[in-house]
mmJSON file of the N, C-alpha and C atoms, coordinates in Angstrom:
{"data_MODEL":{"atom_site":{
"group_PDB":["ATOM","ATOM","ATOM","ATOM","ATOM","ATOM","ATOM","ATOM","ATOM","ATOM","ATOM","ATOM","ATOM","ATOM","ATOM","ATOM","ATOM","ATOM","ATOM","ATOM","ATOM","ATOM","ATOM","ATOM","ATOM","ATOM","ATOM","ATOM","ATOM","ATOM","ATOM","ATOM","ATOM","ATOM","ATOM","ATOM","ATOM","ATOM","ATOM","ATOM","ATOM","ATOM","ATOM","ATOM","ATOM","ATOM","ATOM","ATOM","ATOM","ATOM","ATOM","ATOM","ATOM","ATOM","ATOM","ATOM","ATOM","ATOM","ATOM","ATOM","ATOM","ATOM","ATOM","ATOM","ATOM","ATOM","ATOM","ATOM","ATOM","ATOM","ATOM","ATOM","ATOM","ATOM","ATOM","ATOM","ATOM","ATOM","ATOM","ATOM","ATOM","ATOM","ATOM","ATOM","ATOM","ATOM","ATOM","ATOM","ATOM","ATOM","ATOM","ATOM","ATOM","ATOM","ATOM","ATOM","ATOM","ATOM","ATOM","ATOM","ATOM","ATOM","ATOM","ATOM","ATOM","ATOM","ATOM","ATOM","ATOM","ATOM","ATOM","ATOM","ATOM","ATOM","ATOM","ATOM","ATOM","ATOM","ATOM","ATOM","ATOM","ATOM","ATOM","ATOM","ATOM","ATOM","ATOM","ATOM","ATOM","ATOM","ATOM","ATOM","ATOM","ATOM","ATOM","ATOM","ATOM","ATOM","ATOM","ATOM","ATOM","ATOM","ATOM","ATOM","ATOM","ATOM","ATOM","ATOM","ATOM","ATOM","ATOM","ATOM","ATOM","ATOM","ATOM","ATOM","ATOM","ATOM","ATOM","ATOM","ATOM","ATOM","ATOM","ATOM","ATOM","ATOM","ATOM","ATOM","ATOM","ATOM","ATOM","ATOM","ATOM","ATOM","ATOM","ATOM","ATOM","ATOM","ATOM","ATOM","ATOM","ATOM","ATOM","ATOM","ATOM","ATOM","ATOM","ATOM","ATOM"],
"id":[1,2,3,4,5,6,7,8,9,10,11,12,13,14,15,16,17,18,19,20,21,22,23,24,25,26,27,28,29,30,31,32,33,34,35,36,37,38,39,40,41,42,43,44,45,46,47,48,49,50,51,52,53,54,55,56,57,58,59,60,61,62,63,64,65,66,67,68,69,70,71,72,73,74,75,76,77,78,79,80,81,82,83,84,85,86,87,88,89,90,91,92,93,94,95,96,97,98,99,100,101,102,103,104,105,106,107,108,109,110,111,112,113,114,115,116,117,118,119,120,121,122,123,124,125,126,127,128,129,130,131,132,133,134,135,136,137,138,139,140,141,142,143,144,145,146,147,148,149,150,151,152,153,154,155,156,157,158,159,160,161,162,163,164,165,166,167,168,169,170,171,172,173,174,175,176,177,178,179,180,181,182,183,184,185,186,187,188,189],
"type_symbol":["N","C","C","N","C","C","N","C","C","N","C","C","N","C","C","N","C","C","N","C","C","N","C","C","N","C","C","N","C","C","N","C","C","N","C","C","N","C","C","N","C","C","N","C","C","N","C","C","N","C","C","N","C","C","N","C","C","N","C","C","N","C","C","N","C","C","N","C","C","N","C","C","N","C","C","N","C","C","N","C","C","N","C","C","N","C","C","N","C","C","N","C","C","N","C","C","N","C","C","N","C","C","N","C","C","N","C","C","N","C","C","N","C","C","N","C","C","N","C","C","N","C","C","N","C","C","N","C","C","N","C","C","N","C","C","N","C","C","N","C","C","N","C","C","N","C","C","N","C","C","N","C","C","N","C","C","N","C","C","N","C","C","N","C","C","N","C","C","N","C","C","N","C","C","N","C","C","N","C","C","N","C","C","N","C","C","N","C","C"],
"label_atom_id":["N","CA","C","N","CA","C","N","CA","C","N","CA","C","N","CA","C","N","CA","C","N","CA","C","N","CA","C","N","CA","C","N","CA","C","N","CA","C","N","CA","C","N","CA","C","N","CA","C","N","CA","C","N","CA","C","N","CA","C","N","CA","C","N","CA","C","N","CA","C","N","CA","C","N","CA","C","N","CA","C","N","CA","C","N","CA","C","N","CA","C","N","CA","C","N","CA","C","N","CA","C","N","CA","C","N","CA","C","N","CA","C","N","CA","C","N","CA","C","N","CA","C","N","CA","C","N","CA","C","N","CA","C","N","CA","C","N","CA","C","N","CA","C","N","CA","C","N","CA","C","N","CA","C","N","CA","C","N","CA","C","N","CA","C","N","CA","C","N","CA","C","N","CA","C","N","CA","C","N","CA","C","N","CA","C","N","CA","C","N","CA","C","N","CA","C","N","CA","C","N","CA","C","N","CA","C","N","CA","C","N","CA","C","N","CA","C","N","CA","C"],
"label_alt_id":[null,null,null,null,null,null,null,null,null,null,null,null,null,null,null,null,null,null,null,null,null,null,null,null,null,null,null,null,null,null,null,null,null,null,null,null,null,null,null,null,null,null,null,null,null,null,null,null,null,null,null,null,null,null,null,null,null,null,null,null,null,null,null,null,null,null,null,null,null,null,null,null,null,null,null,null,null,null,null,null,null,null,null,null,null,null,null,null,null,null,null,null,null,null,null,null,null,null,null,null,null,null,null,null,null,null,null,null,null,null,null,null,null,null,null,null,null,null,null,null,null,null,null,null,null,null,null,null,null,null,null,null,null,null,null,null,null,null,null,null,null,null,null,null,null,null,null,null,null,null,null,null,null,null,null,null,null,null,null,null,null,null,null,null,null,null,null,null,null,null,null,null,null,null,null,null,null,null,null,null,null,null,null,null,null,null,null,null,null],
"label_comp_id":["UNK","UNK","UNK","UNK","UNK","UNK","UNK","UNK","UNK","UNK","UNK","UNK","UNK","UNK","UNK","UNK","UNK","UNK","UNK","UNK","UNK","UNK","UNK","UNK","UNK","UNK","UNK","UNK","UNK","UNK","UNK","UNK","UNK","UNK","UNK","UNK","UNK","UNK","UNK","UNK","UNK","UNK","UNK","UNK","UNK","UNK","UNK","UNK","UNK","UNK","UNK","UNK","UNK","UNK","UNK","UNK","UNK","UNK","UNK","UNK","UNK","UNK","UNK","UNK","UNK","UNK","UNK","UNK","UNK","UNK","UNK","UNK","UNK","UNK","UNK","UNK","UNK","UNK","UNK","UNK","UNK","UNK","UNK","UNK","UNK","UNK","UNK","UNK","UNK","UNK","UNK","UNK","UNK","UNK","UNK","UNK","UNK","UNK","UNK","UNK","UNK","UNK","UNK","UNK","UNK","UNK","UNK","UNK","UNK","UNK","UNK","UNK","UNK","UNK","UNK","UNK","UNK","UNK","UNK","UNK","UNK","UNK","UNK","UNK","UNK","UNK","UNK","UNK","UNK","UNK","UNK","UNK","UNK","UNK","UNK","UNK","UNK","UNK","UNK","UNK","UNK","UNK","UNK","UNK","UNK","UNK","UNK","UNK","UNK","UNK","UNK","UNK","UNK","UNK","UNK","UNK","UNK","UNK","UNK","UNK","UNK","UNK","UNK","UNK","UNK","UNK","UNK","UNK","UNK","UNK","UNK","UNK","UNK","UNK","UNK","UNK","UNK","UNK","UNK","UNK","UNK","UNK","UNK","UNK","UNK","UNK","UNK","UNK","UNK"],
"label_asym_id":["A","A","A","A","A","A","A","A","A","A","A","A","A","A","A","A","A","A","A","A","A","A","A","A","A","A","A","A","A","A","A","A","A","A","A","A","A","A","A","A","A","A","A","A","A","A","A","A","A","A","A","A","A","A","A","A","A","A","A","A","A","A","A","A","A","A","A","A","A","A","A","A","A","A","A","A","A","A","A","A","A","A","A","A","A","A","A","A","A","A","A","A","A","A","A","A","A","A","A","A","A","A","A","A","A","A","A","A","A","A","A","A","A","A","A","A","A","A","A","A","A","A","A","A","A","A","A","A","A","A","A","A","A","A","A","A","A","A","A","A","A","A","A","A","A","A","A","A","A","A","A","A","A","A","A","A","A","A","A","A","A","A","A","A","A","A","A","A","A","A","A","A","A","A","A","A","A","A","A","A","A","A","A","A","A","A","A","A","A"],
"label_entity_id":["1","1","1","1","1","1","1","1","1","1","1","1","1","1","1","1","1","1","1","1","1","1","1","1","1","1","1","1","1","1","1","1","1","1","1","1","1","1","1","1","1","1","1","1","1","1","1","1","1","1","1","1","1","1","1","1","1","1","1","1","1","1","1","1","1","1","1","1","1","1","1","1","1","1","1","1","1","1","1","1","1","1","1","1","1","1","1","1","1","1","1","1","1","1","1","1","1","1","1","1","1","1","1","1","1","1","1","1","1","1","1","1","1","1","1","1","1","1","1","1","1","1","1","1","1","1","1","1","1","1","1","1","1","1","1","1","1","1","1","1","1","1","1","1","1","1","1","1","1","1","1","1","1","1","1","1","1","1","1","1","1","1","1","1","1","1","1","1","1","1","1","1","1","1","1","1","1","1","1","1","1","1","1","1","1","1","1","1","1"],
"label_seq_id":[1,1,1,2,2,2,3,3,3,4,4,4,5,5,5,6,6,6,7,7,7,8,8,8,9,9,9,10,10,10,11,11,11,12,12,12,13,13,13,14,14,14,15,15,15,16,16,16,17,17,17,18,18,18,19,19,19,20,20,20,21,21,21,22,22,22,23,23,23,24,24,24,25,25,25,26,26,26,27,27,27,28,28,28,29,29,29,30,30,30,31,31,31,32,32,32,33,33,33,34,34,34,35,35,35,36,36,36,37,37,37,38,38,38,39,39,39,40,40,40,41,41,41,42,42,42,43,43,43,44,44,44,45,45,45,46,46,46,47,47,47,48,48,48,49,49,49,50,50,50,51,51,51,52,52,52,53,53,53,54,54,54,55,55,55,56,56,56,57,57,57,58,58,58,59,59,59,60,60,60,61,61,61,62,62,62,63,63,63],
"pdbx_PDB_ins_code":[null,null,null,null,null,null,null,null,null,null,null,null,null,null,null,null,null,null,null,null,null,null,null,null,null,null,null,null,null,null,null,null,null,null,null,null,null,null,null,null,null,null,null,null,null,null,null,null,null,null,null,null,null,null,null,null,null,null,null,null,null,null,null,null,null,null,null,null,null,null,null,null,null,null,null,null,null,null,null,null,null,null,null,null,null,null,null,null,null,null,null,null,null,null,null,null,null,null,null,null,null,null,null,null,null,null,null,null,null,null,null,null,null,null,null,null,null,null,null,null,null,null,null,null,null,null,null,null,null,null,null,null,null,null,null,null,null,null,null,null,null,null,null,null,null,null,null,null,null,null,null,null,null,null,null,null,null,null,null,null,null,null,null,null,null,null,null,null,null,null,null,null,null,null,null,null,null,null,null,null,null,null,null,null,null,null,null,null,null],
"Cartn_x":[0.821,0.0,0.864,1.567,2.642,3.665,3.192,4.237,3.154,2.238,1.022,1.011,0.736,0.161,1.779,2.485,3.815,3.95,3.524,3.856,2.128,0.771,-0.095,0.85,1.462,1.648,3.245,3.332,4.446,5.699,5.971,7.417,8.122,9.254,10.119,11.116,11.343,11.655,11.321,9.879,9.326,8.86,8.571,8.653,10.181,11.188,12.503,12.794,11.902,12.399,11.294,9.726,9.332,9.707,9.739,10.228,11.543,12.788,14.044,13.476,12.588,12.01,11.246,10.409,9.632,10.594,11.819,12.525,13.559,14.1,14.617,13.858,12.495,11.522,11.028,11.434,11.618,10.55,9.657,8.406,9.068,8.303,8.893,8.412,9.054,8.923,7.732,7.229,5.976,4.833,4.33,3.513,4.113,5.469,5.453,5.264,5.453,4.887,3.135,2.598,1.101,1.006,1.336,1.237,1.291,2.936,2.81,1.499,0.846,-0.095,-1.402,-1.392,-2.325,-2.514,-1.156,-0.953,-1.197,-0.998,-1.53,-2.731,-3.414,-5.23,-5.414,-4.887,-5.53,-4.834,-3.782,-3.414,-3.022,-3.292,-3.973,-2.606,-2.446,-1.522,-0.249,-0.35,0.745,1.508,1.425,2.491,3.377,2.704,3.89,5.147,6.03,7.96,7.88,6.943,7.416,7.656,6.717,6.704,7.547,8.239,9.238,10.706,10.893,11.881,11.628,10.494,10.126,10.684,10.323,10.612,11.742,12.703,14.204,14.873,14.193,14.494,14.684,13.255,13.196,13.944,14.293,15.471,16.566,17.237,18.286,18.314,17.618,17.405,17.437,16.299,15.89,16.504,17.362,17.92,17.613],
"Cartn_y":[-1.197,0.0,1.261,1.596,2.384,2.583,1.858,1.659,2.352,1.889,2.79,4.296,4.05,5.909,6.285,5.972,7.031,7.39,6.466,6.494,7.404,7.121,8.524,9.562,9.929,11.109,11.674,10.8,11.055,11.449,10.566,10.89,9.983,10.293,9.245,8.803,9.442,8.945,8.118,8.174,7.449,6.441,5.902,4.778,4.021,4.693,4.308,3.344,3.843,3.593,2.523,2.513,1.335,0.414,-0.174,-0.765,-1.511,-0.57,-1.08,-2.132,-1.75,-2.558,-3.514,-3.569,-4.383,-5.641,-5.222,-6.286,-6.695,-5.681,-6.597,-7.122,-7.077,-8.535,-9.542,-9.389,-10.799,-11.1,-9.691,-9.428,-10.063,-10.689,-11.329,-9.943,-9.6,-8.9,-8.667,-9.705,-9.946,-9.278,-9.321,-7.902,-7.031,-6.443,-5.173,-4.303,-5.46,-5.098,-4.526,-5.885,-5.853,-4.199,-3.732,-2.699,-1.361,-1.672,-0.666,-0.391,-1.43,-1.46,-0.865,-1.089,-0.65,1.233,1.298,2.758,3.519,2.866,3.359,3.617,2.46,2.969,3.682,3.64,5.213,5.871,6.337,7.911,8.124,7.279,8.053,8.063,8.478,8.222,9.344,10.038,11.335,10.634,9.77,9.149,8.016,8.043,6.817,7.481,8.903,8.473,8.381,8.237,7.724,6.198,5.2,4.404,4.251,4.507,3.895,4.102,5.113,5.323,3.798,3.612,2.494,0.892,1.083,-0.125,-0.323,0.845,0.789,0.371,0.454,0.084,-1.019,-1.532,-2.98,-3.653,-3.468,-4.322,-3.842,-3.441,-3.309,-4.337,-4.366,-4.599,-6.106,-7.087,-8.425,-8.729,-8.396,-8.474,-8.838],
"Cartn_z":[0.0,0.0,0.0,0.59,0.739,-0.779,-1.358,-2.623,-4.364,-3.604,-3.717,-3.582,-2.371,-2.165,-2.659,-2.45,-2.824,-4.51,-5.28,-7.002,-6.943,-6.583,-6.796,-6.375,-5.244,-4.757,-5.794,-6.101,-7.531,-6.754,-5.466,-4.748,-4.832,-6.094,-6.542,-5.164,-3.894,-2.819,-2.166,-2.025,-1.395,-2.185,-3.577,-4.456,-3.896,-3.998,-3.881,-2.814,-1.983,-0.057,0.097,-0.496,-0.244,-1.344,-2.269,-3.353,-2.673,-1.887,-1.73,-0.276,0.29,1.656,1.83,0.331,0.119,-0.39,-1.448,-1.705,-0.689,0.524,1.197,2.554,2.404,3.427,2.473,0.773,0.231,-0.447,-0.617,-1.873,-3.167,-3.792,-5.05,-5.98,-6.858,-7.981,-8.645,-8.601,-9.299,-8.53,-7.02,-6.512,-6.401,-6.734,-6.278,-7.97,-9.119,-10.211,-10.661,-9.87,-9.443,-8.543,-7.659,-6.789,-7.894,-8.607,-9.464,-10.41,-10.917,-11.784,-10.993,-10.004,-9.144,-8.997,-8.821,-8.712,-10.13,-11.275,-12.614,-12.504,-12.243,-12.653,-11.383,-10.088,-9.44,-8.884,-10.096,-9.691,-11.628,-12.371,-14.148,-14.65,-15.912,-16.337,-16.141,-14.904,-14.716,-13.93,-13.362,-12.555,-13.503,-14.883,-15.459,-15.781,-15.781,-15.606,-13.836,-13.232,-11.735,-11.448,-12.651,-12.773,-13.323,-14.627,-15.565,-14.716,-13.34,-12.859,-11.747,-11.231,-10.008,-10.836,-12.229,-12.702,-13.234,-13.503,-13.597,-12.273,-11.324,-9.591,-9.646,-9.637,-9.68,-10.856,-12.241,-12.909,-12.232,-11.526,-10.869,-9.503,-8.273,-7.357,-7.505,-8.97,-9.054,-10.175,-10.854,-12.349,-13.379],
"occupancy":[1.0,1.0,1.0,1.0,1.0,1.0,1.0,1.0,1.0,1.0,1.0,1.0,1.0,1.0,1.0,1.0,1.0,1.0,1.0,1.0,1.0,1.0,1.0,1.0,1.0,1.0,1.0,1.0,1.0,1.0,1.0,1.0,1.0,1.0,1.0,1.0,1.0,1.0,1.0,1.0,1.0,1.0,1.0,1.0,1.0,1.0,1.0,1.0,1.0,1.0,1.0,1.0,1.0,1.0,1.0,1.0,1.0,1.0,1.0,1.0,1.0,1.0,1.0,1.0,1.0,1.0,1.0,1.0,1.0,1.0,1.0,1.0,1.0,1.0,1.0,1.0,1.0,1.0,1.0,1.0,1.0,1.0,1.0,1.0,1.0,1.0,1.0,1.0,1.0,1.0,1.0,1.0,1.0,1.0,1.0,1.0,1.0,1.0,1.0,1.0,1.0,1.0,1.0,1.0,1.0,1.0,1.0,1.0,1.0,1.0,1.0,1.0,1.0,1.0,1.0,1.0,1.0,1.0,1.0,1.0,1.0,1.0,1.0,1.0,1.0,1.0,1.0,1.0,1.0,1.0,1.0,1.0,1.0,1.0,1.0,1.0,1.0,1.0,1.0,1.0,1.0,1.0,1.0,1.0,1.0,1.0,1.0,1.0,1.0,1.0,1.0,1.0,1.0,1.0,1.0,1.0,1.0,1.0,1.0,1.0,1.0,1.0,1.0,1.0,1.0,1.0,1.0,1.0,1.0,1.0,1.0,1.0,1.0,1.0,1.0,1.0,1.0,1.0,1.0,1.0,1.0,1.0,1.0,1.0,1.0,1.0,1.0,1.0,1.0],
"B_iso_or_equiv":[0.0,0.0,0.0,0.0,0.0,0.0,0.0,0.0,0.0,0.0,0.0,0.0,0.0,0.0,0.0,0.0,0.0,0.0,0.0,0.0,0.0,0.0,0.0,0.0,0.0,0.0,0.0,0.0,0.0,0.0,0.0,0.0,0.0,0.0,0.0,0.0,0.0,0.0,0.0,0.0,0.0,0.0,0.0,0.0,0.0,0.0,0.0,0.0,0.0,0.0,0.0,0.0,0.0,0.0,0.0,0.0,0.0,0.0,0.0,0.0,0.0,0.0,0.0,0.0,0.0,0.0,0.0,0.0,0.0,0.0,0.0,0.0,0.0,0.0,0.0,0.0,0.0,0.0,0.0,0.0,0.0,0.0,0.0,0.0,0.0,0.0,0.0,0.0,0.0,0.0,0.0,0.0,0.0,0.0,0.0,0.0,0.0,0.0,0.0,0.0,0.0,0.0,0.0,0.0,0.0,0.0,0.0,0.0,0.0,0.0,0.0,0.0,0.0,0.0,0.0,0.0,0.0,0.0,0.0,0.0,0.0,0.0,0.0,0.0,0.0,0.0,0.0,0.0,0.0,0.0,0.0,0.0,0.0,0.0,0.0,0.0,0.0,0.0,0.0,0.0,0.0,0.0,0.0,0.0,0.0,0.0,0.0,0.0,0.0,0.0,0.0,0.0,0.0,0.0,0.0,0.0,0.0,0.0,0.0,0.0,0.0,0.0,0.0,0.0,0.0,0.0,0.0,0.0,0.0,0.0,0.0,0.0,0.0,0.0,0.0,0.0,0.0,0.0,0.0,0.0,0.0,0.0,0.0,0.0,0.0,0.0,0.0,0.0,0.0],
"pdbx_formal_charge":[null,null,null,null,null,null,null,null,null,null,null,null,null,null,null,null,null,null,null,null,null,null,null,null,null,null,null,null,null,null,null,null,null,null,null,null,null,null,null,null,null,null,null,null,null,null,null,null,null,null,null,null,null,null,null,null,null,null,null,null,null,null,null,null,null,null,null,null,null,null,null,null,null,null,null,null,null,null,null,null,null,null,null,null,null,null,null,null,null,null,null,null,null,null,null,null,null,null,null,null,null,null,null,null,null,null,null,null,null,null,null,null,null,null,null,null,null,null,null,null,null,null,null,null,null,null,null,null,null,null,null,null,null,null,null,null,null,null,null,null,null,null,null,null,null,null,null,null,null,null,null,null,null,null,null,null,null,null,null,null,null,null,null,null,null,null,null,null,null,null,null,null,null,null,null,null,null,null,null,null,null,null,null,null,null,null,null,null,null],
"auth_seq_id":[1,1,1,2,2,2,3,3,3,4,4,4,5,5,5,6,6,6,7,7,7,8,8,8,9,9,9,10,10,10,11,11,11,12,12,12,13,13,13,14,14,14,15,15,15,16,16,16,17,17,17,18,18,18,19,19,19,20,20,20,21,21,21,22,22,22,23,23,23,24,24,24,25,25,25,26,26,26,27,27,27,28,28,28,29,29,29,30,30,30,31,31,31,32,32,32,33,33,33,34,34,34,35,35,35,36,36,36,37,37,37,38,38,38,39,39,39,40,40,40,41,41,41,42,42,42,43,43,43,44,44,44,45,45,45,46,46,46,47,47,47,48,48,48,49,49,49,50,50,50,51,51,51,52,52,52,53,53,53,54,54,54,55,55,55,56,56,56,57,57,57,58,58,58,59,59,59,60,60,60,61,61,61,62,62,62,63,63,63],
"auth_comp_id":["UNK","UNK","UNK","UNK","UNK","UNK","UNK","UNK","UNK","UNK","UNK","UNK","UNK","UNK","UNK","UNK","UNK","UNK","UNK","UNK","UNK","UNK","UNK","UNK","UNK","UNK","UNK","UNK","UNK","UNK","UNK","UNK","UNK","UNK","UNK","UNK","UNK","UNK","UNK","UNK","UNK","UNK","UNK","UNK","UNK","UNK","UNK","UNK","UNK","UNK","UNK","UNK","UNK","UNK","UNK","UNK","UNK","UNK","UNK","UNK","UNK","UNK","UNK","UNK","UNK","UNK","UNK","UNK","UNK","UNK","UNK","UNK","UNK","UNK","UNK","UNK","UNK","UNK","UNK","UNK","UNK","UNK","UNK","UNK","UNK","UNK","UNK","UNK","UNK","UNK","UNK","UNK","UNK","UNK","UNK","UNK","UNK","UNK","UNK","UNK","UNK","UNK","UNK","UNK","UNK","UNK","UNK","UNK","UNK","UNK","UNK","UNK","UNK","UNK","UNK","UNK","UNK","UNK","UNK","UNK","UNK","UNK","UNK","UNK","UNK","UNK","UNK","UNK","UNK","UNK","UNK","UNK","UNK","UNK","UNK","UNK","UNK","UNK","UNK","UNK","UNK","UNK","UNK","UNK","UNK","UNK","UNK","UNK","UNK","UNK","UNK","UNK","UNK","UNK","UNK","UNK","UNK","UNK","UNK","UNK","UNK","UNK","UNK","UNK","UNK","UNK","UNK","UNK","UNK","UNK","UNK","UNK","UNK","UNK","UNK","UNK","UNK","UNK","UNK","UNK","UNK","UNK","UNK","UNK","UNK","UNK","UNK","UNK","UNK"],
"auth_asym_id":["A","A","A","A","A","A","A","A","A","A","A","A","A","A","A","A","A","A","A","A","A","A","A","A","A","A","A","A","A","A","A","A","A","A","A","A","A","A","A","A","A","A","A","A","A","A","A","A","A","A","A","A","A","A","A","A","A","A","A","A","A","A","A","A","A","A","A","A","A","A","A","A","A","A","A","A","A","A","A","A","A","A","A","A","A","A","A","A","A","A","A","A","A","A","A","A","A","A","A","A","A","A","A","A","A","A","A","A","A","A","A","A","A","A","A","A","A","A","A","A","A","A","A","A","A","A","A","A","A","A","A","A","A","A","A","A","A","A","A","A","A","A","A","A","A","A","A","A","A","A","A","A","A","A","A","A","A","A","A","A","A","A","A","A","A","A","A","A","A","A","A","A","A","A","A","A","A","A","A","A","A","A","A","A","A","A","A","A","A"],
"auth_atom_id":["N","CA","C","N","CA","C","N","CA","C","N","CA","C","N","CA","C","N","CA","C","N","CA","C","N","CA","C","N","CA","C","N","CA","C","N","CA","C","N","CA","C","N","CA","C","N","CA","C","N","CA","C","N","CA","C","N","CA","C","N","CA","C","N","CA","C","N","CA","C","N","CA","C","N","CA","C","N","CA","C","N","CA","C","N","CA","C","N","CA","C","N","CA","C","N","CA","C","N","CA","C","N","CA","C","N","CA","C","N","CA","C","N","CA","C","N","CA","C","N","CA","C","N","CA","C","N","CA","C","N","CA","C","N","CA","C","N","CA","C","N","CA","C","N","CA","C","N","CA","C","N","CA","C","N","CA","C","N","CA","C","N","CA","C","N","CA","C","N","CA","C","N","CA","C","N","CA","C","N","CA","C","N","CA","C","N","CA","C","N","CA","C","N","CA","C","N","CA","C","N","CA","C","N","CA","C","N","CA","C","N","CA","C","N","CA","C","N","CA","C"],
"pdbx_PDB_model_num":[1,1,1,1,1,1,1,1,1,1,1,1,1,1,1,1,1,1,1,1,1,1,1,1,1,1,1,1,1,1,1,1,1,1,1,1,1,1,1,1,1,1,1,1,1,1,1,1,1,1,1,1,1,1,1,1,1,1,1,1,1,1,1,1,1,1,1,1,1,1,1,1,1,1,1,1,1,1,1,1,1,1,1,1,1,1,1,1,1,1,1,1,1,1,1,1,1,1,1,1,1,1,1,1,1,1,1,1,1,1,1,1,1,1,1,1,1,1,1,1,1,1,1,1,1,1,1,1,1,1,1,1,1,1,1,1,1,1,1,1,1,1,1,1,1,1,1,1,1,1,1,1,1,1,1,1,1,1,1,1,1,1,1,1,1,1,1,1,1,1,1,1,1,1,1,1,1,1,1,1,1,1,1,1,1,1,1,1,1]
}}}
């Protein structure tokens, strides 16, 4: 949820900080992809370079 409200609120910090926490308590990739998608349909399409920066995260983080 948090990974959430942070990509609506379009704070590439706070995408950063939950994303890096979610993968180190061992979230598989795959919901925090789901989460991102979540955050698309409700916060519209102004948050996708918050997304394309969240998902450059995650290919870094899960390779």
């Amino acid at each position: 949820m948090g990974l959430v409200a942070s990509a609506c609120l379009r704070c590439d910090d706070c995408i950063f900080y939950h994303a890096i926490q979610a993968y180190r308590l061992g979230v598989p990739r795959v919901e925090q992809e789901e989460s991102l998608n979540v955050a698309m349909v409700v916060g519209g399409s102004i948050v996708i370079p918050h997304l394309r920066r969240a998902y450059e995260l995650l290919e870094e983080l899960y390779g």
